[in-house]
C-alpha positions as CSV (number, residue, x, y, z in Angstrom):
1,X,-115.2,157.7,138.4
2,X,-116.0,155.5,136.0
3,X,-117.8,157.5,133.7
4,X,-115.3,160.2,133.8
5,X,-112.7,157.7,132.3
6,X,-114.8,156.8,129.5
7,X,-115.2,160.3,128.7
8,X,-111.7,160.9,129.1
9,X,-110.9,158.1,126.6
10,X,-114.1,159.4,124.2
11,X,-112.4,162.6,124.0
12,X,-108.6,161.2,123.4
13,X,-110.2,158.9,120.5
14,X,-112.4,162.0,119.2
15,X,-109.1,164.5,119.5
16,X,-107.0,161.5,117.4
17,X,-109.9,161.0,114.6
18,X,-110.1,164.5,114.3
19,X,-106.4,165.3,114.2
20,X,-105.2,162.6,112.1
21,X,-108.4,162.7,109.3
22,X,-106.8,166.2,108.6
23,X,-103.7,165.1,109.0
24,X,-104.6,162.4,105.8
25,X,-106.6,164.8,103.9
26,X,-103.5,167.4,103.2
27,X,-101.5,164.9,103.1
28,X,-103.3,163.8,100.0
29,X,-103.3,167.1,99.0
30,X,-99.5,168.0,98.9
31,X,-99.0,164.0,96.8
32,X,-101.2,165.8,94.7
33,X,-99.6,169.1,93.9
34,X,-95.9,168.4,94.9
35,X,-94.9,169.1,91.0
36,X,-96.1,172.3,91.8
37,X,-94.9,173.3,95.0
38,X,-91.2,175.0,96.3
39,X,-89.9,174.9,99.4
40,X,-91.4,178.2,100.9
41,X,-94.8,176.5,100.1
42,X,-93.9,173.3,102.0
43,X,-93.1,175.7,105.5
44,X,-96.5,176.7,104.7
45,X,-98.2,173.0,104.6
46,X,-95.6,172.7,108.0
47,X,-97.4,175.2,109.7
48,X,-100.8,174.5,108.7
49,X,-99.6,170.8,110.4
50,X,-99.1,172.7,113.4
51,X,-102.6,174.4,113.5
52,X,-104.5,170.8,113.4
53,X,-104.0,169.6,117.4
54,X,-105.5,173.0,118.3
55,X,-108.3,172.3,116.0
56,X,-109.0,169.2,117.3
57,X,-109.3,170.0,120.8
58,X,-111.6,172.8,120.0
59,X,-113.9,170.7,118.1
60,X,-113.8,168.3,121.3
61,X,-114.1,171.3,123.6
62,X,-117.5,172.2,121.6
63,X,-118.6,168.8,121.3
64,X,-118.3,167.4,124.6
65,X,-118.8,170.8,127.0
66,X,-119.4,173.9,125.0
67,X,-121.7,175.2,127.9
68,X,-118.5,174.9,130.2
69,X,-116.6,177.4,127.9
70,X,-116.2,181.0,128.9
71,X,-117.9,183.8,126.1
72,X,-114.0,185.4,126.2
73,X,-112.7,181.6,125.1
74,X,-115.0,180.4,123.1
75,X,-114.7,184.1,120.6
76,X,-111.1,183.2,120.9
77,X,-111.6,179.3,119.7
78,X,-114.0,180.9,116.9
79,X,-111.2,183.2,115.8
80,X,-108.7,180.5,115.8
81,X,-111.1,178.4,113.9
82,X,-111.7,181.6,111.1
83,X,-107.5,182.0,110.5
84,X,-107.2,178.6,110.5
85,X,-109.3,178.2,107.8
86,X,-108.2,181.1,106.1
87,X,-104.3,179.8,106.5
88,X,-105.1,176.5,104.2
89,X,-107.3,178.3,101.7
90,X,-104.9,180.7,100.9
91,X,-102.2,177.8,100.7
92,X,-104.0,175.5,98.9
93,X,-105.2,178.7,95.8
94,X,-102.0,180.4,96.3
95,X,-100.7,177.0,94.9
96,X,-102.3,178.0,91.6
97,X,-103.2,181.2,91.9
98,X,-100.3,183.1,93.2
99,X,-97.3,180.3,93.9
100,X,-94.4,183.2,94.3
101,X,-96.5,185.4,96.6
102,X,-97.8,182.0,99.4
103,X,-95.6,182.2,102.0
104,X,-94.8,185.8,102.4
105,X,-99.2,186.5,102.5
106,X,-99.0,183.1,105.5
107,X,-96.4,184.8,107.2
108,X,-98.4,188.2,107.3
109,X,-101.3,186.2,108.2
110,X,-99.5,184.6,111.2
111,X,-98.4,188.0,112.3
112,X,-101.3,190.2,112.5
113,X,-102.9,187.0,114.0
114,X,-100.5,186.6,116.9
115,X,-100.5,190.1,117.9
116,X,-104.3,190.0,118.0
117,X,-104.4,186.4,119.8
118,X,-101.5,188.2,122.3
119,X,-103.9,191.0,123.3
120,X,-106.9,189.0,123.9
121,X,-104.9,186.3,126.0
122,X,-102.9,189.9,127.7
123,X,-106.3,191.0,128.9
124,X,-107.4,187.3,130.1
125,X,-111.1,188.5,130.4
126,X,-113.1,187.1,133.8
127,X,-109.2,184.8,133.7
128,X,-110.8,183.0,130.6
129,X,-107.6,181.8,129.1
130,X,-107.1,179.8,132.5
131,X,-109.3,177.1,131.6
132,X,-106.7,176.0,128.7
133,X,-103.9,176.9,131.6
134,X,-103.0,180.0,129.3
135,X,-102.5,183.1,131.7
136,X,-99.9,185.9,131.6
137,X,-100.2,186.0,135.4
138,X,-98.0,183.9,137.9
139,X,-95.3,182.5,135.1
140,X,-93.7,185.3,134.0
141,X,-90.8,184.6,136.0
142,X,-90.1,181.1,134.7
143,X,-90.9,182.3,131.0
144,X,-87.8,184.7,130.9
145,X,-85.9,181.9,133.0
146,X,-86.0,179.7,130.2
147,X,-85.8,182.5,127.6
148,X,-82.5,182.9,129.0
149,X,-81.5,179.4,129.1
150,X,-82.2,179.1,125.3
151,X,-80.1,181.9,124.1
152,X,-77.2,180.4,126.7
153,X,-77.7,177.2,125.2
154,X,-77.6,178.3,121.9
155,X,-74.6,180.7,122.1
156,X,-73.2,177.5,123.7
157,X,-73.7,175.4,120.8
158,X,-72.6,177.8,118.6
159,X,-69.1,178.0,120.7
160,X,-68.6,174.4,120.4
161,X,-69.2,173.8,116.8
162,X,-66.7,176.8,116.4
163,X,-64.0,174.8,118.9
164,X,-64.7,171.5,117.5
165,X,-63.7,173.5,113.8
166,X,-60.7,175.4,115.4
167,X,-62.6,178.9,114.6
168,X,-63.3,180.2,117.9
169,X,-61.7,182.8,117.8
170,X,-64.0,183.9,114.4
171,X,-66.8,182.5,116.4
172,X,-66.4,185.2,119.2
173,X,-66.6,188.2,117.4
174,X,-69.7,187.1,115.5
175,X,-71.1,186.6,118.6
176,X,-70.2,189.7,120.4
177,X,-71.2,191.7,117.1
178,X,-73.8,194.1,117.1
179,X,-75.8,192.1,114.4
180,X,-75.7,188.7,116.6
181,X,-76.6,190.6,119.7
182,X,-79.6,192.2,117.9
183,X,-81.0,189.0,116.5
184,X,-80.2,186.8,120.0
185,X,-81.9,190.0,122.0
186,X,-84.2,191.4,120.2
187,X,-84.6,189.1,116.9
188,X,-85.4,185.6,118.5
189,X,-88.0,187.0,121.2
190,X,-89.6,189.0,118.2
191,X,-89.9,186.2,115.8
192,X,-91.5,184.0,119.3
193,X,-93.9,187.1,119.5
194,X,-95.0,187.0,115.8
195,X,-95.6,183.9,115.3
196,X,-96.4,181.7,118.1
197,X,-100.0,180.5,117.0
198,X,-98.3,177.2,114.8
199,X,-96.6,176.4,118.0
200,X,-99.8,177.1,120.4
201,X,-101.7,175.0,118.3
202,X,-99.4,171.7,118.6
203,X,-99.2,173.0,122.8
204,X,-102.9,172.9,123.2
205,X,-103.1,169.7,121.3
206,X,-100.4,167.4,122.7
207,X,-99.5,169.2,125.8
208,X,-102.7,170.9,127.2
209,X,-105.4,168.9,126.2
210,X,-104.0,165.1,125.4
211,X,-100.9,164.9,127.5
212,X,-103.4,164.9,131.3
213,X,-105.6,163.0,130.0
214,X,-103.5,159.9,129.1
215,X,-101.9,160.7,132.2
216,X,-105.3,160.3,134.0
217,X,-105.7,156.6,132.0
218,X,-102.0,155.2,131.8
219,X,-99.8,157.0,134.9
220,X,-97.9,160.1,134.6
221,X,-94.7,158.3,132.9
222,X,-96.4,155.9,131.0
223,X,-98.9,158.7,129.8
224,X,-96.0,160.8,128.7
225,X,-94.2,158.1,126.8
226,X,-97.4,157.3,124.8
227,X,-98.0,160.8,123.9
228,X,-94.7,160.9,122.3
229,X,-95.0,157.9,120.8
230,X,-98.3,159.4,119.2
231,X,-97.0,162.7,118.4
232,X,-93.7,160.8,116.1
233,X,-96.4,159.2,114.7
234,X,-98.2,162.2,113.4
235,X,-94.9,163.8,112.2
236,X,-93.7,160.5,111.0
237,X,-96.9,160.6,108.6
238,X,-95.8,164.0,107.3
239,X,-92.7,163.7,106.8
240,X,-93.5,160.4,105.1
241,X,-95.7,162.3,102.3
242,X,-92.7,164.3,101.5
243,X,-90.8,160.9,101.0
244,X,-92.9,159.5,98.7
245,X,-94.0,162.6,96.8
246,X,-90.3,163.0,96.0
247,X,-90.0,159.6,94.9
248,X,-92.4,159.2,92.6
249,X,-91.7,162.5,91.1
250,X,-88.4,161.9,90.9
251,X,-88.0,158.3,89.7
């Protein structure tokens, strides 16, 4: 027992170095070219911030178990790995290179990316994806549940920002326009579709991988608070190189 805890609390420091020495790195980075940058290229430092938690865990993965890990996984951690990569050199030379044309080659990135990662996790071979609890199987159900609680939420939202502004009425037919109905129905699950690899690689990191295993050391509520404690912390650094770059470029 006890030498599964001090591998549990090996791989939580490993997953933190890790996350946060990238984390420093572009952050150095973008102080260093923020006279350079617009805001198109900062979504695209945003979503390289995204990528760096799946990182992590896969370089914990490999280090600490890589004979554990399925053939079918581990070609989809190398692939991750490769576009990755390829995502921050194409930032960080676009920067120079091609500044206008960053974030619209990113975003094509991202897409052909996430249809490829979509197919391999579809066909789930020999149930692979279930070791990083990533299965199309068994939570379909609950997937479209909360698909349809976020557009009611939304459309809810959107109904009391128009009461609370006496446009409701305005508000209404916007909604029940062809346009709005397009983008709530077809538009928002596309754009999930497209472009859920940034947001698979912060729910490996936090969720997946770091989330049980402080739960495992601290107790399930405690484990949770301290993961979001970490995980403002991380943001909280990013955000906070955008504070000062703007500062100093600006005084």
């Amino acid at each position: 027992m006890n030498s599964n805890l001090t591998k549990t609390k090996s791989e939580i420091i490993t997953f933190l170095l890790i996350n946060f020495a990238i984390t420093f790195i572009m952050g150095i980075i973008m102080f260093l070219v923020y006279n350079r940058i617009d805001n198109d290229i900062k979504s695209g430092f945003a979503g390289a911030q995204m990528m760096y938690p799946a990182l992590a865990v896969i370089a914990v993965k490999v280090y600490y178990g890589k004979d554990k890990i399925s053939s079918g996984l581990m070609e989809f951690f190398i692939s991750y790995i490769i576009i990755s990569i390829l995502y921050i050199i194409i930032l960080l030379i676009g920067i120079f290179a091609f500044p206008s044309h960053v974030s619209g080659t990113l975003d094509i990135i991202i897409i052909i990316y996430s249809i490829m990662a979509l197919i391999l996790i579809g066909n789930n071979e020999n149930n692979c994806f279930e070791e990083i609890n990533m299965s199309s199987t068994g939570s379909f159900k609950k997937v479209i549940l909360f698909c349809l609680l976020f557009l009611g939420l939304k459309l809810t939202r959107v109904l009391l920002v128009a009461f609370f502004y006496r446009q409701l009425l305005e508000a209404l037919k916007i909604i029940f326009s062809a346009k709005y109905i397009f983008k709530l129905i077809i538009g928002i699950p596309m754009t999930i579709v497209l472009s859920f690899i940034p947001f698979f690689g912060e729910e490996l990191g936090w969720r997946q991988f770091l989330q049980p295993r402080l739960q495992a050391l601290l107790g399930r509520r405690l484990g949770v608070i301290i993961l979001g404690f970490i995980w403002g912390i991380c943001i909280y650094l990013f955000v906070l190189c955008f504070i000062a770059q703007a500062l100093l470029f600006t005084a």
